[in-house]
N, CA, C and O atoms as a Tinker XYZ file with bonds, in Angstrom:
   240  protein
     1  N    119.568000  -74.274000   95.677000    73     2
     2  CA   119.505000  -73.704000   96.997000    64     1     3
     3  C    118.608000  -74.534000   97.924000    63     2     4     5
     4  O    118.969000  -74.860000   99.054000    81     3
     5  N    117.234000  -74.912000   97.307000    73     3     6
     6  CA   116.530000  -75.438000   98.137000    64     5     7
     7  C    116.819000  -77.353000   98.089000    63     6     8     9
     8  O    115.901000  -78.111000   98.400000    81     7
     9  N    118.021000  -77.813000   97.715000    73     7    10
    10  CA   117.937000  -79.222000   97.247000    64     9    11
    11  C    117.920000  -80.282000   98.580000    63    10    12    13
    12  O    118.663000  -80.136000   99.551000    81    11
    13  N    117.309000  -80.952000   98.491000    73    11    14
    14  CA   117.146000  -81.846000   99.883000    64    13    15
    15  C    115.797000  -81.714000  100.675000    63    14    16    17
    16  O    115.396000  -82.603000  101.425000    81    15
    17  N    114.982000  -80.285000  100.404000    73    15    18
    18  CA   114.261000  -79.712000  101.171000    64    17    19
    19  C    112.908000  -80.549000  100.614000    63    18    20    21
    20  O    113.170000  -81.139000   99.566000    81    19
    21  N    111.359000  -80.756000  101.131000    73    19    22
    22  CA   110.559000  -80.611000  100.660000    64    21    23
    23  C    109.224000  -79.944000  101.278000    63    22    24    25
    24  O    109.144000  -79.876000  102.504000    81    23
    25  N    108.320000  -79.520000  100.590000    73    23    26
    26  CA   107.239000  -78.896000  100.536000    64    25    27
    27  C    106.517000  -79.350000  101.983000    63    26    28    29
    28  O    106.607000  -80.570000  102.121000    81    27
    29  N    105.916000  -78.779000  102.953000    73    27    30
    30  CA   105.107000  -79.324000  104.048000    64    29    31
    31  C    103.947000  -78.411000  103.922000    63    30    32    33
    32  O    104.036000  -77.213000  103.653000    81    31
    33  N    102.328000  -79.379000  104.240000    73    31    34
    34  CA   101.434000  -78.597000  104.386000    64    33    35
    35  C    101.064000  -77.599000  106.231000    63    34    36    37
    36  O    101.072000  -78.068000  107.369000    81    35
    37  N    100.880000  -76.633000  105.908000    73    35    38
    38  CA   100.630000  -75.711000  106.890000    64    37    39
    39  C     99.159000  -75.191000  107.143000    63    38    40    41
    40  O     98.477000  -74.713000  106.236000    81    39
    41  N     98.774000  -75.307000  108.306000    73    39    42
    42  CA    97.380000  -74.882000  108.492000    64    41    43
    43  C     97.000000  -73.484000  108.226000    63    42    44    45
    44  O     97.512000  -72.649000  108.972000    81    43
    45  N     96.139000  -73.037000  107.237000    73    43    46
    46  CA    96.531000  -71.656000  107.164000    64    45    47
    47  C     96.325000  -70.645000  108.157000    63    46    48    49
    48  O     96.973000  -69.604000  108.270000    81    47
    49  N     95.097000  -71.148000  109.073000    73    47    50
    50  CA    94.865000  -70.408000  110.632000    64    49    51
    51  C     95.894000  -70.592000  111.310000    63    50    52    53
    52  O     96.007000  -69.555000  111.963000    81    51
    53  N     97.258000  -71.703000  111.736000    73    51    54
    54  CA    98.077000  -71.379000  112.286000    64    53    55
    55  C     99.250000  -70.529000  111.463000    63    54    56    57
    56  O    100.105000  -69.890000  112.076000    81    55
    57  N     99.201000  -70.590000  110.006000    73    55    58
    58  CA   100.105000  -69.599000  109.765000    64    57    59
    59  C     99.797000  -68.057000  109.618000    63    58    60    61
    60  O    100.741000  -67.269000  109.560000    81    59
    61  N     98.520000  -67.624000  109.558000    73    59    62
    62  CA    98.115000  -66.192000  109.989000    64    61    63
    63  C     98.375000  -66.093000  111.261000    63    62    64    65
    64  O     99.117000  -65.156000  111.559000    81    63
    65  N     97.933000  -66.884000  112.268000    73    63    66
    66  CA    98.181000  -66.461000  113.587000    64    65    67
    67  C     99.317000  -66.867000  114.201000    63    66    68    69
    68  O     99.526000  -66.451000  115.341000    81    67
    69  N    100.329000  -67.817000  113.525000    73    67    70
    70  CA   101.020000  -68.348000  114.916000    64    69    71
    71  C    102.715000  -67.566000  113.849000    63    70    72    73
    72  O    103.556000  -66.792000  114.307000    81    71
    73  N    102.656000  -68.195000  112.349000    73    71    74
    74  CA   104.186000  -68.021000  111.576000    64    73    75
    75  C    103.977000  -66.434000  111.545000    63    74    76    77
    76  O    104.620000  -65.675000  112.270000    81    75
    77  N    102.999000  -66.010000  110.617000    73    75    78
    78  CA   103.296000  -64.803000  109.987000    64    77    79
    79  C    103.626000  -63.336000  111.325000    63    78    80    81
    80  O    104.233000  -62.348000  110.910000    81    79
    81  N    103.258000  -63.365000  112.537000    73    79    82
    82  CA   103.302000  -62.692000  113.305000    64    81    83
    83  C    104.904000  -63.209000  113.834000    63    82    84    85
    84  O    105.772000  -62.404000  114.170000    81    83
    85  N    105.042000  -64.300000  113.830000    73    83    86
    86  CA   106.757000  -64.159000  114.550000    64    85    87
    87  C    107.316000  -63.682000  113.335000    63    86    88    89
    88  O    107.950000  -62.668000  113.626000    81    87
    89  N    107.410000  -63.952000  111.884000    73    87    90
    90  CA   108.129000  -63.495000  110.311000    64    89    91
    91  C    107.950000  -61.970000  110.704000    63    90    92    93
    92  O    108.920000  -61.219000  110.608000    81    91
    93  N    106.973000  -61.599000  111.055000    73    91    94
    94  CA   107.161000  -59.889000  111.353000    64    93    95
    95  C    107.696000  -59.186000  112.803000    63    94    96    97
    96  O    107.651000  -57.968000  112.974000    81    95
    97  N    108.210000  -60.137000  113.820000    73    95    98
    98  CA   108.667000  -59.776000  114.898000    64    97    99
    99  C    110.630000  -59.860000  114.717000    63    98   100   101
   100  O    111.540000  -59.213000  115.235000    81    99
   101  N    110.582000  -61.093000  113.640000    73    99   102
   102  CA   112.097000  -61.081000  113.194000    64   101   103
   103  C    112.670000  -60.459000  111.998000    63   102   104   105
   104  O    113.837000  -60.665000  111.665000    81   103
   105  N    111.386000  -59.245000  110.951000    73   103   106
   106  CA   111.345000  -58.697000  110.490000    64   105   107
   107  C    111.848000  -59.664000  109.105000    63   106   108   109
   108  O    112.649000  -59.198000  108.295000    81   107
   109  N    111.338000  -60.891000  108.973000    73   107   110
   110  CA   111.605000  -61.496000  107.436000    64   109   111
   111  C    110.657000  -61.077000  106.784000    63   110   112   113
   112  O    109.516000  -60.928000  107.221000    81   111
   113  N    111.075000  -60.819000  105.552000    73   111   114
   114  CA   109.876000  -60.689000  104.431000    64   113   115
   115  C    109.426000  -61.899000  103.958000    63   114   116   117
   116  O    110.009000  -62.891000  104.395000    81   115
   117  N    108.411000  -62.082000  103.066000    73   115   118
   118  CA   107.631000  -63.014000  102.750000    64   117   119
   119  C    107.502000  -62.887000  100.986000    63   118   120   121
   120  O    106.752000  -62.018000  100.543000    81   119
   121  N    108.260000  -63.785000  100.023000    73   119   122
   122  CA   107.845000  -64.005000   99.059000    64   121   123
   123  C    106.842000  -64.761000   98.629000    63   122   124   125
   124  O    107.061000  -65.965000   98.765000    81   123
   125  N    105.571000  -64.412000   98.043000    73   123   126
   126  CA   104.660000  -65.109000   97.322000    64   125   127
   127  C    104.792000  -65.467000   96.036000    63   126   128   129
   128  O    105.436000  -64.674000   95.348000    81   127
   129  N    104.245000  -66.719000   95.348000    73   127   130
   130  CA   103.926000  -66.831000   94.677000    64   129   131
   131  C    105.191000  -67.267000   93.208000    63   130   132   133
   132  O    104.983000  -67.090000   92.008000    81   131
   133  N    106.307000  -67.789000   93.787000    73   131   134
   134  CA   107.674000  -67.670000   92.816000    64   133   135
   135  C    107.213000  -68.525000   92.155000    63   134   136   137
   136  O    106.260000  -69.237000   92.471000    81   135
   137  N    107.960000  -68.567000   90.949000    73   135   138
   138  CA   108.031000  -69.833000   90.110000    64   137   139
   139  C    109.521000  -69.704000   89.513000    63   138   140   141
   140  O    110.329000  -68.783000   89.391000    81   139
   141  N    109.496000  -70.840000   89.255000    73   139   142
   142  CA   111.237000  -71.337000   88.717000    64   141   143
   143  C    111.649000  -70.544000   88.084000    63   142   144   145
   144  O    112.764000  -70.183000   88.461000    81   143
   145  N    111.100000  -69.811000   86.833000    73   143   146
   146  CA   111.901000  -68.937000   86.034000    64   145   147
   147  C    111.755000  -67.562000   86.367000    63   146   148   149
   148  O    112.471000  -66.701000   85.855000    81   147
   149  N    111.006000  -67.351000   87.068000    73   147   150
   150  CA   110.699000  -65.709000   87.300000    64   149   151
   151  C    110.682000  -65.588000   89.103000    63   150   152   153
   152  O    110.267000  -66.544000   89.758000    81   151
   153  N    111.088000  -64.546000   89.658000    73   151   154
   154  CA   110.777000  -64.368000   90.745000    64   153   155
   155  C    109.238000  -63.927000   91.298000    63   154   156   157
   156  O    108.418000  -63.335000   90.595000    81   155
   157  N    109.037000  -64.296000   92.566000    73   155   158
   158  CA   107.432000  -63.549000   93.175000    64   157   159
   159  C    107.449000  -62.459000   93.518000    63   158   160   161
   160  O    108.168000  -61.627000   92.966000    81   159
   161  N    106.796000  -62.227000   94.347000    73   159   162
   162  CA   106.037000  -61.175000   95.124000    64   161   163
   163  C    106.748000  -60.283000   96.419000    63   162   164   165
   164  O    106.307000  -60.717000   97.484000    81   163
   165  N    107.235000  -59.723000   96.518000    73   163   166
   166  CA   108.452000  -59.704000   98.173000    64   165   167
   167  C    107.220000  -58.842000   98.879000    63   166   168   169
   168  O    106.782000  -57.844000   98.305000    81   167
   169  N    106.848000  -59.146000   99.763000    73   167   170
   170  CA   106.196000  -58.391000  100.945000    64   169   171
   171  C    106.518000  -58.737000  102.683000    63   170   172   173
   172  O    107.086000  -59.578000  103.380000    81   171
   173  N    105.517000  -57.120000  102.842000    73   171   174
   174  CA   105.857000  -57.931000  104.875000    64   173   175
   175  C    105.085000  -58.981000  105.445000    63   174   176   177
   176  O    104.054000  -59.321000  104.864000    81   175
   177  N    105.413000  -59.514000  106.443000    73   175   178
   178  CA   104.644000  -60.462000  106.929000    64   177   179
   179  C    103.158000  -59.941000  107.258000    63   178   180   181
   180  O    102.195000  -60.707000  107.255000    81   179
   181  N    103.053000  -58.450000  107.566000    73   179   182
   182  CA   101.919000  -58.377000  107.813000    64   181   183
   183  C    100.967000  -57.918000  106.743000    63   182   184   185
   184  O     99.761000  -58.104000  106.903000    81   183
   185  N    101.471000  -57.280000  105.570000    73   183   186
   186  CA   100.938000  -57.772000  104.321000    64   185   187
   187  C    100.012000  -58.937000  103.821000    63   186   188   189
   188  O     98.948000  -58.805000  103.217000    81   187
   189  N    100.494000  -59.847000  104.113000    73   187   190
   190  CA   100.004000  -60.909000  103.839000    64   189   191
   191  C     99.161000  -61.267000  104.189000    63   190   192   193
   192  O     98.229000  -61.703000  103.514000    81   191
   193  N     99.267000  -61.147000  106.073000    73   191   194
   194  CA    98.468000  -61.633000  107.013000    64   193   195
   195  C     96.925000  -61.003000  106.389000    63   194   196   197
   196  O     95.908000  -61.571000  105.991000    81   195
   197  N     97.296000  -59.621000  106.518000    73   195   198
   198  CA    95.921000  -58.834000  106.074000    64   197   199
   199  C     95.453000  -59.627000  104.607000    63   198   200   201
   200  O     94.284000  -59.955000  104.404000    81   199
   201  N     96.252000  -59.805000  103.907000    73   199   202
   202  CA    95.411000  -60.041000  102.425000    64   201   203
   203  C     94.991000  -61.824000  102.862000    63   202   204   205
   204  O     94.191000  -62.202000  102.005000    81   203
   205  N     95.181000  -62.590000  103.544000    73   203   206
   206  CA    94.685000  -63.751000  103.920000    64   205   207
   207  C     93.609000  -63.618000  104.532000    63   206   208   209
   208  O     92.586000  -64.007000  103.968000    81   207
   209  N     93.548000  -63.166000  105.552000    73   207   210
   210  CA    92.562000  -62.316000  106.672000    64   209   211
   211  C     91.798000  -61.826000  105.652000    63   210   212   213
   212  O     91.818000  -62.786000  104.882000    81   211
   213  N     91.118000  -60.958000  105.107000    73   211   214
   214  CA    90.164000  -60.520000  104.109000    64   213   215
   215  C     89.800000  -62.342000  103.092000    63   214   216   217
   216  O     88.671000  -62.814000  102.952000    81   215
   217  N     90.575000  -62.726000  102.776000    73   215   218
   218  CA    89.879000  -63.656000  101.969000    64   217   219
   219  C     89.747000  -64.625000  102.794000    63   218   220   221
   220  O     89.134000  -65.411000  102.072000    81   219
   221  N     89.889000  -65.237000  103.941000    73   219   222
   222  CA    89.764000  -66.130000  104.602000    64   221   223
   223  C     87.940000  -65.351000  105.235000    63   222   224   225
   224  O     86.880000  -65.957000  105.082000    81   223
   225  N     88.017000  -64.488000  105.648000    73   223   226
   226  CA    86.592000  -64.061000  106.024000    64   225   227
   227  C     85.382000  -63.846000  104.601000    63   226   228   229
   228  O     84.321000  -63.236000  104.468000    81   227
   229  N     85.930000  -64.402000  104.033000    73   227   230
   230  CA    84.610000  -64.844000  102.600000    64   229   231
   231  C     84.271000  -65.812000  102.795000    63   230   232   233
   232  O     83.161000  -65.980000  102.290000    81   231
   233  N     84.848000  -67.148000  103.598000    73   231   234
   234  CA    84.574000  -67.978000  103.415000    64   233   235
   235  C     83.866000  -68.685000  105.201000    63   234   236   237
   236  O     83.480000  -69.826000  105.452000    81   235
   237  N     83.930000  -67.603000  106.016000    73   235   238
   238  CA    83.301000  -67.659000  107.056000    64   237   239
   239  C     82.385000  -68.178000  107.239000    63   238   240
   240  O     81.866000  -68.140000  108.354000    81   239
């Protein structure tokens, strides 16, 4: 599915503030954490945001 594609790094302050808020305005969910043989995590975008947001402010 993904063949051709590759991996890009993302700032994680622009993806709390700039991706994950449009992913929840176009109502995509957000899988974390897949690996090849097993599926991840399915949540909302704003799920996430919050659980980033809490660990990103530990490191304040």
């Amino acid at each position: 599915m993904w063949a051709g594609y590759l991996p890009a790094e993302i700032d994680v302050h622009a993806f709390t503030e700039a991706w994950l808020p449009d992913m929840a305005e176009r109502g995509v969910s957000v899988e974390v954490f897949p690996t090849p043989s097993a599926r991840g995590v399915w949540m909302r975008p704003e799920e996430l945001q919050h659980h980033l947001a809490d660990e990103l402010d530990k490191y304040a």
